[in-house]
C-alpha positions, 0 to 999 in steps of 0.5 A: 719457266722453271729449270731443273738439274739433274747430274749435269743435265738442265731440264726445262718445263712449263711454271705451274698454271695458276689455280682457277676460283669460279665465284658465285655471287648473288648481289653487290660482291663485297666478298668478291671484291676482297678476293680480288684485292688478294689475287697480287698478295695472299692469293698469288697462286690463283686467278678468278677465272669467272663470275656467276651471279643469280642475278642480272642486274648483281652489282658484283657482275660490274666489280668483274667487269672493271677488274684488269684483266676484266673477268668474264662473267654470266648471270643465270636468273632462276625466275628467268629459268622458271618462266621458261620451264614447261608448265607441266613440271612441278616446282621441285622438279624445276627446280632440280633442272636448274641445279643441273644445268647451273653444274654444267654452266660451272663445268665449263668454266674449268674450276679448281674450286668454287666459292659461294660468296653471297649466293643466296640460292640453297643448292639441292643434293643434284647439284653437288652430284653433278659438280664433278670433273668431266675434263682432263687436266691437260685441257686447261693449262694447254694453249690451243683447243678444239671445236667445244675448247678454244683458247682465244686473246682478250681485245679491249672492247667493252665486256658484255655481262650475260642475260638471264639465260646465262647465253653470253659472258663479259668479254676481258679488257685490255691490261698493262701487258695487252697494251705493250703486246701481250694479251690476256687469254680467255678458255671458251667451252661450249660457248662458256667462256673465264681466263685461260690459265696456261702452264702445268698442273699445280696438282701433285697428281691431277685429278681424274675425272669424276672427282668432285670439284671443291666447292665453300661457302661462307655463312655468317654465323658460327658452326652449329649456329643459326643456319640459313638466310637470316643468321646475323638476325637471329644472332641479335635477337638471341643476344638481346634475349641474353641467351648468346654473348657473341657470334662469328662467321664461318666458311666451310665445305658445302654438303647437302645439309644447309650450311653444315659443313667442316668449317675451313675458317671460323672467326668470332665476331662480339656482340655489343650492348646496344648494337643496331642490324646495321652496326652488326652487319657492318662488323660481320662483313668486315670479318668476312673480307678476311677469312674469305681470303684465308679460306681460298688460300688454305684450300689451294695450299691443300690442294697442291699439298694432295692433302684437300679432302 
């Protein structure tokens, strides 16, 4: 609790709530992992109220689950999707419908930001258009809820990862608190359920609904340079034909053109003679593990500074 005097007066309120980063991941959640060892140090402020792979069988989905308190977690498999879809729709309207429904499965979540870290789905402009606010800001630090919002404590059992569907999420573990008596707490909306973050708004003025919910992405190459799936390739290649002497990493704001927003963090990364895809990859991803962190915080130190745009 947090206490204030006032001209003799002692006024006492709820600390502020803990900011909520959904990640989105689509294989062995390296990045994942490094936000995770921050959250008692650089990330103090935060907590990862959920993860979402594009994949069932990620295993970022098991860094979740063996995290304390364990994290609950979703996969929601395009092909899975596809499969399903009416066969009438063309590919790009499919697709399109899977954008949508994957915003609505975040929304429920409750995010402050979302972090692309190894999502390898390019996201469509419906997508970010649906990736908005549509609740208020007292739903989420609130202990209690209603019919579609419910607040629930985490027993012990084993955490159970979602199928393809995304129609279930892994359950929270016990932690040092719950076994002398304090149990974690999980939001559940709409069936979706993260960790509850109870407390007051960490916002200088809570945002209103519709404003759109910050979302980064980290890309292994440097503004301007080699977007798309395969940058640290096309790095070396460039570098073997002496046309580049380094290459880097940036995480930025994601925009509908493809890894072409404001870089947050950008970090150069040397390229070496003789370097192998591997020698490179390892370099690059060691300075991801960084600037991931970094970035997460300087985006929760503007958004509580009213100053992220």
């Amino acid at each position: 609790m947090e206490s204030l005097s006032l001209a003799g007066l002692s006024l006492t309120g709820p600390a502020p709530r803990k900011f909520r980063t959904v990640v989105l991941i689509s294989g062995s959640g390296s990045n994942l992992g490094a936000i995770l060892a921050a959250l008692p140090t650089d990330l103090s402020n935060s907590v990862v109220a959920h993860v979402l792979s594009s994949k069932p069988s990620a295993y970022g989905l098991t860094r979740a689950a063996e995290h304390s308190p364990r994290i609950p977690s979703s996969s929601f498999s395009l092909p899975a999707y596809r499969k399903k879809a009416d066969k009438d729709l063309d590919p790009t309207a499919v697709r399109e419908a899977y954008d949508v429904e994957l915003a609505a499965i975040i929304r429920k979540t409750r995010p402050d930001l979302v972090v692309l870290a190894g999502w390898m789905l390019i996201l469509s402009p419906a997508f970010l258009r649906d990736l908005v606010r549509d609740w208020d800001e007292e739903d989420v630090g609130q202990v209690g809820g209603n019919d579609s919002q419910d607040h629930k404590d985490v027993g012990a059992e084993k955490p159970s990862v979602a199928d393809e569907d995304a129609d279930a999420a892994g359950r929270g573990g016990a932690t040092p608190e719950e076994q002398e008596g304090t149990p974690a707490r999980e939001l559940v909306v709409d069936g979706v359920t993260s960790l509850a973050t109870p407390g007051a708004s960490p916002y200088p003025s809570p945002p209103a609904r519709g404003t759109p919910i910050p979302i980064i992405n980290l890309h292994p190459a440097l503004p301007g340079q080699f977007p798309g799936a395969h940058a640290i390739e096309n790095a070396l290649e460039a570098f073997q034909a002496g046309k580049i002497s380094h290459t880097g990493i940036m995480i930025h704001k994601v925009i509908p053109e493809l890894d072409a927003g404001d870089a947050i963090v950008e970090k150069r990364v040397e390229l070496v003679e003789g370097d192998s895809l591997a020698d490179l990859e390892a370099r690059i991803h060691g300075v991801e593990h960084v600037a991931i962190v970094e970035a997460v915080a300087k985006v929760y130190e503007q958004l509580a500074a009213g100053t992220w745009k």
